[in-house]
C-alpha positions as CSV (number, residue, x, y, z in Angstrom):
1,X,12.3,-55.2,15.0
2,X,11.8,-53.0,11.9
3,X,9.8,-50.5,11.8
4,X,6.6,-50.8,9.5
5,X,6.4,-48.0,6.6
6,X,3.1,-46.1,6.7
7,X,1.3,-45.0,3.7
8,X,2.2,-41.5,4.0
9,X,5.8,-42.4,4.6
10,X,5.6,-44.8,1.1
11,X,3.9,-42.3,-0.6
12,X,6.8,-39.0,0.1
13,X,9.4,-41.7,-0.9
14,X,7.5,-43.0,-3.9
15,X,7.8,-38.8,-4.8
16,X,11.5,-38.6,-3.7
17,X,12.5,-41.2,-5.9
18,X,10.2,-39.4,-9.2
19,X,11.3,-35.7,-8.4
20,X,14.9,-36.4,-7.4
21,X,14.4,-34.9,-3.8
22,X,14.0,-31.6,-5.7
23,X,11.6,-29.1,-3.8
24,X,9.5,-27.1,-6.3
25,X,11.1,-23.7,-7.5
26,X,14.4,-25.0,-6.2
27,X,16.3,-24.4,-9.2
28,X,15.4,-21.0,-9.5
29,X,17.2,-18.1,-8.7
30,X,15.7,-14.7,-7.3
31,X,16.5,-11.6,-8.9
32,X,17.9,-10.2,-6.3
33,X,21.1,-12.8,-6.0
34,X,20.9,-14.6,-3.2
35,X,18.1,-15.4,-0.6
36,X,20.0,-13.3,2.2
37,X,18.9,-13.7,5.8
38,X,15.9,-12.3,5.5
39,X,14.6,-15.9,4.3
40,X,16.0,-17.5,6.9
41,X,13.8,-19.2,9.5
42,X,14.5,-17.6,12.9
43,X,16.9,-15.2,11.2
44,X,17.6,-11.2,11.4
45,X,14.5,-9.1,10.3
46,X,12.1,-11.9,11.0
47,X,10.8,-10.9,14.4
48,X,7.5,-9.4,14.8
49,X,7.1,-5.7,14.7
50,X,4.7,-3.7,16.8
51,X,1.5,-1.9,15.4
52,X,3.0,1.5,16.1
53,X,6.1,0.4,13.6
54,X,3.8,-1.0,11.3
55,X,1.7,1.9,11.1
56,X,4.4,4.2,11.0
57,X,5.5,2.6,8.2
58,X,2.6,2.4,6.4
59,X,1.8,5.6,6.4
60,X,5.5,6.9,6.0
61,X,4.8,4.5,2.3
62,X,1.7,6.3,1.7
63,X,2.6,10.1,2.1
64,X,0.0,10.7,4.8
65,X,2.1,12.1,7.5
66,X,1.5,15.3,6.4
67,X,-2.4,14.7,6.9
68,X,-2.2,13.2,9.7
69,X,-0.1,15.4,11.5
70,X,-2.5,18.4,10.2
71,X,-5.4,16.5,11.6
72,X,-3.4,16.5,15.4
73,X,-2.6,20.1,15.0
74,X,-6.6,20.6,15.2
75,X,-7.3,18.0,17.8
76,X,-4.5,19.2,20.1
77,X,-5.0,23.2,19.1
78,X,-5.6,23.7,23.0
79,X,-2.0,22.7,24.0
80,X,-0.6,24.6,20.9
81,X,-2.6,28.0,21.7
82,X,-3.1,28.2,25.5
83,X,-6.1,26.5,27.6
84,X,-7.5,30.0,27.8
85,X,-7.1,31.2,23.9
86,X,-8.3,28.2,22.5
87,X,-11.7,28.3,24.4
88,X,-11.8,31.6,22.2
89,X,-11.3,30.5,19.2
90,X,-11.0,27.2,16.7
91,X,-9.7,25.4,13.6
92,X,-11.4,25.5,11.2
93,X,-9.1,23.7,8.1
94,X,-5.9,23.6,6.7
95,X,-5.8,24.4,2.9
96,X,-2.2,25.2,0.7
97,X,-0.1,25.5,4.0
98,X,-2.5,28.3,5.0
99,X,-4.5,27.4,9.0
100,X,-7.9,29.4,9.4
101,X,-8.9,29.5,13.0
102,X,-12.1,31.3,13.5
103,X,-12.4,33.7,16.8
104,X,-15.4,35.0,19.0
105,X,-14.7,38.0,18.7
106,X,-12.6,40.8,16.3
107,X,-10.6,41.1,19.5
108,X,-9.7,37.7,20.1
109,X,-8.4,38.0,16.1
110,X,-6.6,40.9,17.0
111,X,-5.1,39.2,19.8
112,X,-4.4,36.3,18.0
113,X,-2.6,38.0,15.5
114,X,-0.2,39.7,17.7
115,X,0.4,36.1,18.9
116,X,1.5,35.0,15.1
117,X,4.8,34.7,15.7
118,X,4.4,32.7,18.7
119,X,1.7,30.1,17.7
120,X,3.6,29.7,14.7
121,X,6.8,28.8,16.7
122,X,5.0,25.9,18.7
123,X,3.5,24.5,15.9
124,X,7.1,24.2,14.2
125,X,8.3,22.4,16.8
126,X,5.6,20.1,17.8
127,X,4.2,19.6,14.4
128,X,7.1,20.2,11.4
129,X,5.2,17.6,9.2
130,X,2.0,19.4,9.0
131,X,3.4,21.9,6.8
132,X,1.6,25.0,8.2
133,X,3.2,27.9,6.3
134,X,1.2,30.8,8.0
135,X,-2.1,31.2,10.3
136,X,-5.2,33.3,8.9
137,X,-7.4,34.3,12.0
138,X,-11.2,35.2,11.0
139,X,-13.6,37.1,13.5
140,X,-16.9,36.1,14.1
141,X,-19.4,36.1,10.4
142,X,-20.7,39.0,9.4
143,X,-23.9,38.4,7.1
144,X,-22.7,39.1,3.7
145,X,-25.2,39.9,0.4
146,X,-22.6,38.8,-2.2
147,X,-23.9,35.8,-2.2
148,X,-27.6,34.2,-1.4
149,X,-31.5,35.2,-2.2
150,X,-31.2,38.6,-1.7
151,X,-27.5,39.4,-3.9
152,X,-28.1,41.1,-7.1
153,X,-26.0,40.8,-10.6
154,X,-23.4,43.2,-11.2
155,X,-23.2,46.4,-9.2
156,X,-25.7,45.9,-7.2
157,X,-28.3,48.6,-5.3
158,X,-27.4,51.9,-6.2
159,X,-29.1,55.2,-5.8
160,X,-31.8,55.8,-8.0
161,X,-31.5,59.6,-8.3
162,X,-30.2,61.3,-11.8
């Protein structure tokens, strides 16, 4: 007993038989040559990738693994420094290959400083991508009168007497 033709099944032959069985595109060529297995159902370099690739990826493409590896350096500044050093003093930014960290104290900068060498060491290793080229350690602010309400143009305050 035949089976009877449904109107979908009438309707692809009907368009077989006007196209020539052709799929759209078919005659066209890539400009890369040929489709290689990437375009390939099921094939090599078709399997899902993770987020972590993808990511990677992404911002390998973009140029941000500089940034982002200077914004780790901060966040993780208490493994790079010491547990006990880094509750002394902080990150403050990252600008031309140049990191500020700003200390409690002129001794804690001192000290700091005499750890240069060191600090700079870890921060090779752990982070080479951030592109830290040296380490600028401030003490705590002094008020300054270079700038604000009460600076004055030019020389500023002198003595009065001739």
């Amino acid at each position: 007993m035949p089976e009877r033709e449904t109107e979908s099944t009438r309707v692809y032959l009907r368009f077989k038989e006007i196209f020539g069985g052709r799929r759209r595109g078919a005659g066209r060529r890539k400009r890369g040559g040929d489709d290689g297995p990437s375009s390939i159902p099921f094939g090599s370099g078709r399997d899902p990738k993770g987020i972590g690739d993808v990511m990677n990826t992404l911002t390998d493409r973009l140029g941000w693994d500089s940034t982002l590896s200077q914004a780790e350096l901060i966040n993780r500044w208490a493994e790079v420094a010491g547990e006990s050093t880094a509750a002394h003093s902080e990150p403050v930014g990252i600008e031309g290959g140049v990191l500020t960290v700003k200390c409690d104290s002129t001794a804690w900068a001192t000290q700091l400083r005499l750890m240069r060498v060191e600090i700079m060491n870890r921060i090779a290793t752990s982070f080479p991508d951030a592109g830290i080229d040296s380490i600028r350690f401030q003490g705590p602010n002094v008020p300054s009168f270079k700038r604000g309400p009460r600076s004055v143009q030019g020389r500023g305050v002198r003595d009065t007497y001739g």
